[in-house]
C-alpha positions as CSV (number, residue, x, y, z in Angstrom):
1,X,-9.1,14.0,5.3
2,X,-9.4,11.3,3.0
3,X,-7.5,8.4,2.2
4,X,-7.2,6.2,-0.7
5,X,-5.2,3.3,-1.5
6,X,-5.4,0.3,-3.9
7,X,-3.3,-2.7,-4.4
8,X,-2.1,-4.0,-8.1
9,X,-0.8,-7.8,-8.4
10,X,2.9,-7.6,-10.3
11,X,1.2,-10.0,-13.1
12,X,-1.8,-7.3,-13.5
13,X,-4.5,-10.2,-12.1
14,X,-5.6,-8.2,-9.1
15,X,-6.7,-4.9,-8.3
16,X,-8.2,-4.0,-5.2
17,X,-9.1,-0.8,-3.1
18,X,-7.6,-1.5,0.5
19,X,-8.2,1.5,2.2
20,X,-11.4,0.0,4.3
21,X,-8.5,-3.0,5.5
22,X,-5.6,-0.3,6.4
23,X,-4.8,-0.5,10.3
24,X,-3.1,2.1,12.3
25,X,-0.7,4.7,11.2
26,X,0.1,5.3,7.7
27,X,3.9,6.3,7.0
28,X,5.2,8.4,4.1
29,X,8.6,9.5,4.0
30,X,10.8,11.3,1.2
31,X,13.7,13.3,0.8
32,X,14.4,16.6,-1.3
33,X,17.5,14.3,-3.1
34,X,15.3,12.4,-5.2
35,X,16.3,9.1,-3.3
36,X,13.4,6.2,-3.1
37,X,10.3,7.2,-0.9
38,X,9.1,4.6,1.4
39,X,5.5,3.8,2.5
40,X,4.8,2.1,6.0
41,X,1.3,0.6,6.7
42,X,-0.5,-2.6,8.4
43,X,-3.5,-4.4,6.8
44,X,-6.1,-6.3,8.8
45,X,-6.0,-9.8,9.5
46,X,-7.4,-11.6,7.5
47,X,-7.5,-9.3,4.5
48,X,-7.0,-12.4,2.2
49,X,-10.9,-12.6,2.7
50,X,-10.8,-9.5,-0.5
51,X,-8.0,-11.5,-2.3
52,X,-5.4,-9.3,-0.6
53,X,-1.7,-11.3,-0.1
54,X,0.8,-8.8,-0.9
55,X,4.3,-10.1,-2.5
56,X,7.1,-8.3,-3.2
57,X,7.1,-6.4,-6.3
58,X,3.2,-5.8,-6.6
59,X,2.2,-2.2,-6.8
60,X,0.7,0.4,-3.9
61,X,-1.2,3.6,-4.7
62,X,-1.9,6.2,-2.6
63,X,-4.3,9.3,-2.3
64,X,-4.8,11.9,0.2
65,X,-7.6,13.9,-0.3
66,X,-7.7,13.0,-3.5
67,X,-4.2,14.1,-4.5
68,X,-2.2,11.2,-6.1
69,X,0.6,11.2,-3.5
70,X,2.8,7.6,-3.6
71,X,3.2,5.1,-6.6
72,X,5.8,2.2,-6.0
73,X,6.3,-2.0,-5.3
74,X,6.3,-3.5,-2.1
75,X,10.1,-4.6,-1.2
76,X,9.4,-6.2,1.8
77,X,6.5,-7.9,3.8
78,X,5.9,-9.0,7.3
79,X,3.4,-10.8,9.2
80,X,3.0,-10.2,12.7
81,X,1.8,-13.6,15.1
């Protein structure tokens, strides 16, 4: 099993590979209606140390095995203490 993931700046600045900074459990969920899918995952502290500080509307990619599975803008951020 092989994941993949990379991060695209809304203005097109920054690109990065994150998978090496993803933490925990991954979340995918989607719906046989066609409705928005949502991804679900935790970066490491500290990740701004690869120029990593997500903002809503930036872009996530993801692979699994390869496959291109998810494409679609961050709508909301949190930061844990």
């Amino acid at each position: 099993m092989n994941l993949g993931m990379q991060y695209l700046s809304s203005d097109g600045r920054d690109y990065y590979h994150i998978a090496e900074v993803v933490q925990g459990i991954v979340t995918w969920t989607t719906d046989i209606d066609f409705n928005a899918g949502e991804l679900n995952f935790s970066i490491e502290r500290g990740s701004s140390r690869i120029g990593i500080r997500p903002q809503n509307g930036d872009v996530i990619a993801m692979q699994w095995n390869g496959k291109n599975i998810f494409w679609g803008r961050i709508f909301k951020v949190g930061y844990s203490k």
